[in-house]
Every structure is written in C-alpha cells, then in structure tokens.
C-alpha positions as CSV (number, residue, x, y, z in Angstrom):
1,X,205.6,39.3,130.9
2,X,202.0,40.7,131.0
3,X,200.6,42.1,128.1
4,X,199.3,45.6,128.6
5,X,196.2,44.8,126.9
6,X,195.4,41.7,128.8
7,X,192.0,42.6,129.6
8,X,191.3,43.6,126.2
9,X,192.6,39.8,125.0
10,X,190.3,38.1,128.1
11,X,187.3,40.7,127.1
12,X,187.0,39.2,123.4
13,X,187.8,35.9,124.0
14,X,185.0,35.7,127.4
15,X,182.8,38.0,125.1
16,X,182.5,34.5,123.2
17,X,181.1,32.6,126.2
18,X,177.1,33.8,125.4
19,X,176.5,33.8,129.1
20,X,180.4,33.7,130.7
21,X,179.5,30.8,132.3
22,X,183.0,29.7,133.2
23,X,184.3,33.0,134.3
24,X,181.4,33.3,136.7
25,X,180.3,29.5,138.2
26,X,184.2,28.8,137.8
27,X,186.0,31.4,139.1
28,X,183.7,34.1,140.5
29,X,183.5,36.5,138.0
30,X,187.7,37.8,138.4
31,X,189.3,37.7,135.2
32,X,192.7,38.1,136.5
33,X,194.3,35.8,139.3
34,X,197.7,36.2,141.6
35,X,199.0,33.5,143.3
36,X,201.6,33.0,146.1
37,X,204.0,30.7,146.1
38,X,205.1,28.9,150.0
39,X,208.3,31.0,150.3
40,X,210.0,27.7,150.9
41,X,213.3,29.3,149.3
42,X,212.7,32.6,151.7
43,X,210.6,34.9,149.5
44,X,207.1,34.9,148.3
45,X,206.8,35.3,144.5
46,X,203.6,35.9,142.4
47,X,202.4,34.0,139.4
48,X,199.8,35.9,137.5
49,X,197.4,34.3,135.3
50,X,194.1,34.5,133.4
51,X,191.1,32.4,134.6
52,X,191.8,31.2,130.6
53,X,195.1,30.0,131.6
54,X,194.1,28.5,134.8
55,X,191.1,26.2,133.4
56,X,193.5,25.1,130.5
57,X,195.8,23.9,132.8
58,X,193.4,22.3,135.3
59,X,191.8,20.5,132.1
60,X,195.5,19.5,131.3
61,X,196.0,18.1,135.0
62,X,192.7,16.6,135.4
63,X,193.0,14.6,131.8
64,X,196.9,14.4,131.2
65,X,197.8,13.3,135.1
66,X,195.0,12.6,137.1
67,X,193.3,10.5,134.8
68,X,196.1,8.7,133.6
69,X,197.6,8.2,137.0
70,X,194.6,6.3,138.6
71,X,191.8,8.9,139.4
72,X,188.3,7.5,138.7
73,X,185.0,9.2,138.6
74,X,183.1,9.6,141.9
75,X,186.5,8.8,143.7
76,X,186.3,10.7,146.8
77,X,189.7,12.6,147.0
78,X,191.4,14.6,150.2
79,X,193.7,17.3,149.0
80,X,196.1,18.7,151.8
81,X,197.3,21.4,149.3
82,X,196.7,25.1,150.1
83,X,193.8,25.8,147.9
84,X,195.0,29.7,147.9
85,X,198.4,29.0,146.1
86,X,198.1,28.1,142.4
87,X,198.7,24.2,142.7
88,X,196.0,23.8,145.0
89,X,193.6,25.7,143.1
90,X,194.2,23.7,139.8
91,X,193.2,20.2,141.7
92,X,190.4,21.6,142.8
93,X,189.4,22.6,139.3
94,X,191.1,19.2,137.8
95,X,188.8,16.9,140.4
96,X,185.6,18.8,139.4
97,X,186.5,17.9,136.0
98,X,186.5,14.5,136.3
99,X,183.5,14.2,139.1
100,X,185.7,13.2,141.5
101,X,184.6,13.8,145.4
102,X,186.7,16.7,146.4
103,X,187.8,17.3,150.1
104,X,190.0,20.2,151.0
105,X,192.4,21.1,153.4
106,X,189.8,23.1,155.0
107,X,186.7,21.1,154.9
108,X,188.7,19.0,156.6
109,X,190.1,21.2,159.3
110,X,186.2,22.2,160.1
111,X,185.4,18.8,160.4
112,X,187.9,18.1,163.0
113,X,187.5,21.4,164.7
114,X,184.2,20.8,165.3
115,X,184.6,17.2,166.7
116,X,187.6,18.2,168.9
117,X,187.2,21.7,169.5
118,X,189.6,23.3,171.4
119,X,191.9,21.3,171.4
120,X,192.7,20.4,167.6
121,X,192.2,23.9,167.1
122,X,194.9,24.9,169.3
123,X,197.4,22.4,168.0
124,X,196.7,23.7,164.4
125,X,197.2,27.0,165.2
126,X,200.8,26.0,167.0
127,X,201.4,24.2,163.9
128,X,200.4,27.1,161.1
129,X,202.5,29.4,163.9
130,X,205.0,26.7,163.6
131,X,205.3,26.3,167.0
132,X,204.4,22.8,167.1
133,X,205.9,20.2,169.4
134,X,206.3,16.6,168.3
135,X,203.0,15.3,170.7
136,X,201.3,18.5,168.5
137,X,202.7,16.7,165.1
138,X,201.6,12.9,166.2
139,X,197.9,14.1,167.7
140,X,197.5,16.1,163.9
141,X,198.9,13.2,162.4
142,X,196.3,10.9,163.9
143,X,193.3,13.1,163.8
144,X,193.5,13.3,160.1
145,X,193.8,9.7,160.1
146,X,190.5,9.5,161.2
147,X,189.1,11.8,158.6
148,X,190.6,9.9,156.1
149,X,189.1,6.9,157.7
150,X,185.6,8.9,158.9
151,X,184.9,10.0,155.2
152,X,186.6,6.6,153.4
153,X,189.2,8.4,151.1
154,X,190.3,6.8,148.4
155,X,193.1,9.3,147.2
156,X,195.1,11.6,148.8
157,X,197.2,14.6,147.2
158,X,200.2,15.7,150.4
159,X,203.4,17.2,150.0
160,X,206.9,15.5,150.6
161,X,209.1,18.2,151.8
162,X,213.0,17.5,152.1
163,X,214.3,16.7,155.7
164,X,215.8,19.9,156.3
165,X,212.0,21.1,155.6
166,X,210.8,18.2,158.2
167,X,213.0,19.4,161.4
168,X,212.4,23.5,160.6
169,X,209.1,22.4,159.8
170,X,209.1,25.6,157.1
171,X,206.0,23.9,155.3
172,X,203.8,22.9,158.2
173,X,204.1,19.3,158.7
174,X,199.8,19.2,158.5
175,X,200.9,18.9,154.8
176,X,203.3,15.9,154.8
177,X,202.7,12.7,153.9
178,X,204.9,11.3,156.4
179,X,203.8,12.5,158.9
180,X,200.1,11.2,158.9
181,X,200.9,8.3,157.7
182,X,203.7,7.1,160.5
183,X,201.2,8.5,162.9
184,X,197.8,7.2,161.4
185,X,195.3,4.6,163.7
186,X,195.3,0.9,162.7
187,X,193.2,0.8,159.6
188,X,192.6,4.2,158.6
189,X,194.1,3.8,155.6
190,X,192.0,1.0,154.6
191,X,190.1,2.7,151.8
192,X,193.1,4.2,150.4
193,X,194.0,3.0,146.9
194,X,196.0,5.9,145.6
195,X,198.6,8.7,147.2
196,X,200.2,11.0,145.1
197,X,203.1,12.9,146.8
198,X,205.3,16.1,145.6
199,X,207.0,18.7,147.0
C-alpha cells in the first residue's frame, strides 16, 4: 500500500519546512517509520508510516482525545505503553503537544531500578521473560505504586488485556491496570485524577 515514490512525496513536502525542524527535533531526522505490533494474536505485523502521518495523528490524539477526555496542560502523565510500538509513540508525541509532563515506561523502570536494584530488576526481567510468579506480579504492582505516588501522577495511560491475556500473561502484566492498582500501597493513588485504559 506504499507508494513507490514515497520519498519523493516526503522530499517535497519536508523541502517546505525552511529548516525541517519537525523531521529533525521530532523524529530524528528518519523520514520513514516501522512499527511492531504486540503479537497478541500470535504474529508480529508491521505498520509503516511517514513521520507526516505520525505527527498528524499524534496532533489528532493529543487535540481530538486527550484534550477532550480530561488532559490539562502541565499535567504530569505516566504512560505504561511501549514507546517502540506505534501507540506508544503517538502519546508521547500527543503529551508534548499539549505540555503535558510525560513519564514513560522506561523512565520509570530506571527510577525503580536504581532505588531497588537487584531486585526489581530481576523481577522485571522474569516478567518481560514472562516467567513471573504471582509474589513477582504483586512486588511490580506495588513498586509502581510508589512511583506513581513518588513523582504525584495525575494521569495514567495502561492496558486492559482480556482474562485469557491475564493468566498466560501474553502482554506482561507490568502493563495492566489491574494489576497495579489491586496491588498499589494505601494512598498512592492519591494524586490520580484521570486513568485511561485500552487494550
């Protein structure tokens, strides 16, 4: 579905852009982006887009979702979407849009790593592996509780997987929403006003 002049289309239309400001602070100079998708129905597939395509639809999120479904500017906001597969990367975009605070996945897991060391970094890797055992689960569960807490989130993005999803644990249940909220500390929700879930 690819044009096979595709880089001729992005050349003239970027050629536009005096200084291609967007294609370089944006998306580092690379015209052309592929994406994974999570292989939750047993194969990987590819979506490949323009960095034109991918800013119009992160302006679309950040302004026809985000905005309208309660994001603020200067909110600070914890995404615990993979940044590498296309959805992640658009909220990343969408939040810089709107000034929001932006936490990722992996700020976050550098944050905890470093205050736990071995042993949340252990437990992660069981659960990317997924090899992770129900005490791993709870213990992941509540240590991103406390970042939440720690760095007073206000919104958080997670995924709600189905329950055959939960007990194969396909997804990683780091992502779910469930399963940092049933196994948050007291309180460390406190500064949450908004949670948007999908799967």
């Amino acid at each position: 579905l690819i044009p096979k002049d595709i880089q001729d289309k992005i050349k003239k239309i970027t050629d536009r852009n005096e200084n291609n400001t967007l294609l370089q602070k944006n998306y580092d100079g690379i015209p052309i982006w592929h994406f994974p998708s999570g292989g939750s129905k047993g194969k990987r597939t590819w979506t490949t887009l323009s960095y034109l395509d991918l800013e119009t639809e992160s302006y679309a999120l950040a302004f026809r979702a985000l905005l309208r479904g309660g994001f603020w500017y200067g909110a600070k906001f914890l995404s615990l979407y993979n940044e590498t597969h296309k959805g992640g990367f658009n909220l990343k975009r969408a939040s810089e849009l709107l000034g929001v605070e932006y936490h990722s996945k992996h700020t976050m897991s550098n944050y905890l790593a470093s205050k736990y060391g071995k042993e949340w970094i252990d437990r992660e890797n069981r659960l990317n592996s997924k090899l992770a055992t129900q005490e791993d689960i709870k213990y992941i569960g509540r240590r991103i509780s406390e970042y939440i807490s720690d760095h007073k989130i206000e919104i958080i993005a997670g995924v709600q997987p189905s329950r055959d999803f939960l007990v194969k644990n396909d997804k990683g249940n780091m992502l779910t929403f469930e399963s940092i909220y049933y196994n948050r500390k007291p309180n460390s929700f406190d500064s949450v006003y908004l949670a948007f879930i999908t799967g």
